[in-house]
C-alpha positions in Angstrom: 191.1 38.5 79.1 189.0 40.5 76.5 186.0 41.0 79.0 188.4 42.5 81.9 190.3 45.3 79.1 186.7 46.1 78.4 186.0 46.4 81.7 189.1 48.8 82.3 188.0 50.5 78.7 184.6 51.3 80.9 186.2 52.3 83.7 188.2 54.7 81.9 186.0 56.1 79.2 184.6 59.7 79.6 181.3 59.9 81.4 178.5 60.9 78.6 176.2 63.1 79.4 173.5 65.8 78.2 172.0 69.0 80.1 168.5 69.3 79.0 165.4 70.9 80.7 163.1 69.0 82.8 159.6 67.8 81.5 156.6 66.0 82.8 157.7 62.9 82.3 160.8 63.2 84.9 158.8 63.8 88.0 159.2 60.4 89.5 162.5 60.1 88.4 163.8 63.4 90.1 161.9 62.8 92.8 163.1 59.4 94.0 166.8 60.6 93.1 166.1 63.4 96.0 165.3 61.2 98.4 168.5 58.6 97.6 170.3 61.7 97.9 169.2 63.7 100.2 167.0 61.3 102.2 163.3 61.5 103.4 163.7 64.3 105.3 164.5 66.7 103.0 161.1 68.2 103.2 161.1 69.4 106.2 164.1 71.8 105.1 163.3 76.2 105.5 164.5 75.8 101.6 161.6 73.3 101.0 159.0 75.1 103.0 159.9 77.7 100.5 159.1 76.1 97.5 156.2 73.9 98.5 153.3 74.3 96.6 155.4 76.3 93.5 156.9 76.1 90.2 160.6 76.2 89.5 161.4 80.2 87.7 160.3 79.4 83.8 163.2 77.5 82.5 165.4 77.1 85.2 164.6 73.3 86.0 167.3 71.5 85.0 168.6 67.4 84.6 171.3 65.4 83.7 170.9 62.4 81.5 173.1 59.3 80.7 173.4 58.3 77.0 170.3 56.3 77.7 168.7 59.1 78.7 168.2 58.1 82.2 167.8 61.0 84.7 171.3 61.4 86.6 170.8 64.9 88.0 168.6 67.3 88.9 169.2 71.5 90.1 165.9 73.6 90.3 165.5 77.5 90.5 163.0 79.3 92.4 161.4 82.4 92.4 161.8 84.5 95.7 161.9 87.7 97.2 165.1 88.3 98.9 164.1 90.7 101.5 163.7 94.4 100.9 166.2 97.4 99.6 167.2 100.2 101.3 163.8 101.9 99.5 161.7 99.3 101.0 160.7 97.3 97.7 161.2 93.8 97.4 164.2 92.2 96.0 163.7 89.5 93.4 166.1 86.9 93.4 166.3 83.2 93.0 166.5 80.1 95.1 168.8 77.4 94.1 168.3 73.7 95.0 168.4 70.9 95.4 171.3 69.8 93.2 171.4 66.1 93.4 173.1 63.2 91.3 172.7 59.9 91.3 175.4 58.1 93.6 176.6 55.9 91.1 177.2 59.1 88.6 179.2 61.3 91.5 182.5 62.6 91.0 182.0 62.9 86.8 181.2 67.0 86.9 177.7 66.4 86.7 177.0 68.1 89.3 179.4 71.6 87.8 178.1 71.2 85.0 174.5 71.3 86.4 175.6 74.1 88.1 177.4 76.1 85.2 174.1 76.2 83.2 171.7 76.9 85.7 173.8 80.4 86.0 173.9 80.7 82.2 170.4 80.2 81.7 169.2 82.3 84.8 171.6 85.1 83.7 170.7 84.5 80.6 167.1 85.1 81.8 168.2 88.4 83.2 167.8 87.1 87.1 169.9 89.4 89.4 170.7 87.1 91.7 170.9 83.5 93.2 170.7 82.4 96.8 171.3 78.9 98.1 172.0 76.8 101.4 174.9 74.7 101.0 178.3 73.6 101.4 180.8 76.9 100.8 183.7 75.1 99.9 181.7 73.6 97.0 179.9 76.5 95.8 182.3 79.1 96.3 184.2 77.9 93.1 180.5 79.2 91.3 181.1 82.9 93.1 178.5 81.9 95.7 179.6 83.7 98.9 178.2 84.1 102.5 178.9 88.4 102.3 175.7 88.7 99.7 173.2 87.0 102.0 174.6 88.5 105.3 171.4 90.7 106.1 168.9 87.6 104.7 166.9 85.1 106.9 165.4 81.8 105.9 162.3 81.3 107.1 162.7 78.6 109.7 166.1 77.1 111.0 169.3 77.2 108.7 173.1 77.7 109.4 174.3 81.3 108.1 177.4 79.9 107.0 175.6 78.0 104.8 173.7 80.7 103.2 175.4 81.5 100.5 174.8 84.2 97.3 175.8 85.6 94.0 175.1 88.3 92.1 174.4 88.0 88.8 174.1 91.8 88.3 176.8 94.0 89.8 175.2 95.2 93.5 171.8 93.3 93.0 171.9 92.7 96.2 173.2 95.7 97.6 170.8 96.6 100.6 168.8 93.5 100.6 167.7 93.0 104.2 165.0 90.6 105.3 162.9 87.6 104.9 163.5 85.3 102.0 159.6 84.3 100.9 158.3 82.9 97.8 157.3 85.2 94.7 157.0 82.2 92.3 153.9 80.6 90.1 151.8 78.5 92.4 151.4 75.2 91.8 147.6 74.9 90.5 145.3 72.1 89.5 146.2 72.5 85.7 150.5 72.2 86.2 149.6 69.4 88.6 148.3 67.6 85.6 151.0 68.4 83.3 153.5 67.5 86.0 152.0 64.0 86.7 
């Protein structure tokens, strides 16, 4: 009897957590958690194009751990130029994704949580905006709406309904027409080693 009302006691208890940035060490970790997620062919996505062969924006790669400090989530933000303004200069933004959490770890705000800081930190960061493809219904409870990005093309396939923005200053993307393309630190031999 004691082992099944500790069973229910686990069942029950709150999900622990932590939000902390990534580091070196979580590479294979994050990555095998993306392809659970998301599957193998997740890099051959217009979002992935865009980051291949980058570095997430300086302290906007995020993860989930468990209290054993297992990776249990993952959100990245990349550096981007979203298009031009009405002046013709490029407008920097960022590129969200991919959020992922483990399966076993869904449904336990991981995931809004992930989200939540990656928006603090980047506007925190004084980022104007962030772009994403994704689900509306899901992000639209961040502020992340299809209006934003209206005049904004991936590069390659995506669905526009699933090109989604939000400003993090008022009218950032006012104008913004265009291209999305990388603006982001490449990925060179020396953060290759420090990733590994």
């Amino acid at each position: 009897m004691a082992a099944v009302i500790d069973s229910v006691r686990a069942f029950f208890a709150q999900s622990t957590f932590t939000i902390d940035l990534e580091n070196a060490g979580d590479v294979v970790a994050r990555e095998n958690l993306l392809d659970r997620a998301m599957g193998v062919d997740r890099r051959k996505k217009s979002s992935e194009k865009i980051r291949r062969g980058r570095v997430p924006a300086e302290g906007l790669a995020l993860v989930a751990r468990n209290a054993a400090g297992r990776l249990i989530g993952t959100v990245r933000l990349w550096n981007v130029e979203a298009g031009v303004n009405a002046e013709g200069r490029p407008v920097d933004a960022l590129l969200l994704g991919p959020l992922a959490v483990d399966a076993d770890h869904e449904g336990k705000g991981i995931g809004s949580a992930l989200m939540r800081a990656a928006i603090a930190e980047a506007k925190k960061r004084e980022h104007g905006a962030i772009l994403l493809v994704g689900d509306a219904p899901y992000y639209e409870r961040f502020g992340f709406f299809t209006a934003k990005a209206q005049h904004l093309v991936m590069p390659g396939p995506f669905d526009r309904q699933r090109f989604l923005a939000l400003e993090l200053k008022e009218g950032w993307l006012e104008g913004a027409a265009g291209l999305l393309v990388a603006s982001g630190r490449k990925l060179g031999k020396t953060t290759m080693r420090r990733a590994a």
